[in-house]
C-alpha positions, 0 to 999 in steps of 0.5 A: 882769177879775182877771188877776193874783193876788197871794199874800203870803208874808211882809212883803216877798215876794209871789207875782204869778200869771196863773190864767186861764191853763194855765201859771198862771205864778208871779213874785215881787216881793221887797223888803228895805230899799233895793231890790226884785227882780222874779223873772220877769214871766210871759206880758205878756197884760196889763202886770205892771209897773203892778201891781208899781209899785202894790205898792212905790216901791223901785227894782226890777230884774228877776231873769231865771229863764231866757228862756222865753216865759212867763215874760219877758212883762212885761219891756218894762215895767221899766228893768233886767232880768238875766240869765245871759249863756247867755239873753241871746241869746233875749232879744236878738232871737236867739229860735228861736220863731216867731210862729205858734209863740208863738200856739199856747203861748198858745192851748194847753189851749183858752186863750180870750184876753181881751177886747182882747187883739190876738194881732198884737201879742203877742211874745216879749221881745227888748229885750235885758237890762242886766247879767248873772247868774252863779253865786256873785253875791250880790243885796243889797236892804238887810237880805235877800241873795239868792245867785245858783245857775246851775242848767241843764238846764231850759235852759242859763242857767237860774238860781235864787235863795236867801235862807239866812236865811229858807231860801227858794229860787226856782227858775223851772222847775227845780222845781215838783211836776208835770211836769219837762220835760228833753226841750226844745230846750236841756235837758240831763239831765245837767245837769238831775241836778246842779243837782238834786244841788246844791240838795237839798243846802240847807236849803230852808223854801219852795220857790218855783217858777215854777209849780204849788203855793206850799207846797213845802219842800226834801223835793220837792227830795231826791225830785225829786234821788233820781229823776234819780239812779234814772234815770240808774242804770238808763241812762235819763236821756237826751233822747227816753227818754220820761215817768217818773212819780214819785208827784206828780213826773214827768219827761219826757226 
């Protein structure tokens, strides 16, 4: 079974993404000269790490988006993973999910799981994580620079990273064209809308979100800021206000 798909989007940037399953999650390995960064490891249905090891001999450290289940799967196969200090305790053994409550995000959407796949076994990441995150930190993997953006509201340690030079900004689950989900256990609107303020205001060539489409440009990014502002201008942006839809964007409080 072909579990992962692998999409190039340069010479040191490849996208790993899970199809066969609803989320269809998005990671992304990227290399520069000296080291690599892994952003996300996705569901853990099948180990990322012996694909990622096949891809690069540079040494790798795990870049954490935030701490959600599908996108920590892998962790447990890598040495140094980050995150910002707002996640670490859903990755140290703090997490609210239950087992029968993971199962039934696996199971979603009728998901057939493989075969050999043992769902005893099937847990959230808790291993902890080896240094943390903040914004204003600066990744340096030899010739690439990645900035690091806290940007909450998805949920509050969230984080995206941006490459000024090649304009490419990776935001997790703050961005996708689809469905944005403001109305979970940790969102915050408010917080939501600023960070959404805050990266229409790059220059952004390619979007690359945690799920949905991989050719995205910094236009979703203006649209998505615009409808966060509409909504809190008619008095709407609140948790439990319901589903607005924006064209190809929605976003569900």
């Amino acid at each position: 079974m072909d579990w992962f798909k692998t999409e190039k989007i340069d010479e040191g940037t490849i996208a790993i993404t899970e199809p066969l399953h609803p989320e269809a999650p998005h990671s992304y390995l990227v290399m520069g000269d000296k080291r690599a960064v892994l952003i996300d490891t996705g569901l853990g249905i099948f180990s990322m790490g012996e694909l990622v090891l096949g891809l690069t001999d540079l040494p790798i450290t795990v870049l954490t988006t935030h701490a959600h289940w599908d996108h920590v799967g892998s962790h447990w196969d890598f040495e140094r993973i980050a995150i910002h200090p707002l996640e670490l305790g859903l990755v140290s053994g703090r997490n609210p999910m239950t087992h029968s409550q993971l199962l039934e995000r696996l199971y979603q959407g009728g998901f057939k799981p493989p075969e050999g796949f043992d769902p005893d076994l099937y847990t959230v990441y808790d291993a902890g994580a080896d240094f943390a995150i903040e914004d204003g930190d600066i990744l340096d993997l030899g010739g690439r620079i990645l900035r690091v953006m806290h940007t909450p509201g998805h949920s509050p340690g969230s984080c995206s990273f941006y490459e000024a030079e090649r304009k490419y900004l990776f935001c997790g689950d703050l961005l996708y064209d689809g469905a944005l989900y403001a109305h979970l256990q940790g969102s915050d609107p408010a917080a939501y809308r600023a960070s959404m303020s805050r990266i229409s205001q790059l220059e952004i060539e390619r979007l690359l979100p945690g799920h949905n489409s991989l050719d995205r440009t910094g236009e979703l990014a203006e649209r998505a800021a615009a409808a966060f502002d509409e909504l809190y201008e008619k008095g709407l942006l609140k948790r439990g206000a319901g589903k607005f839809g924006f064209g190809d964007l929605s976003i569900i409080l």
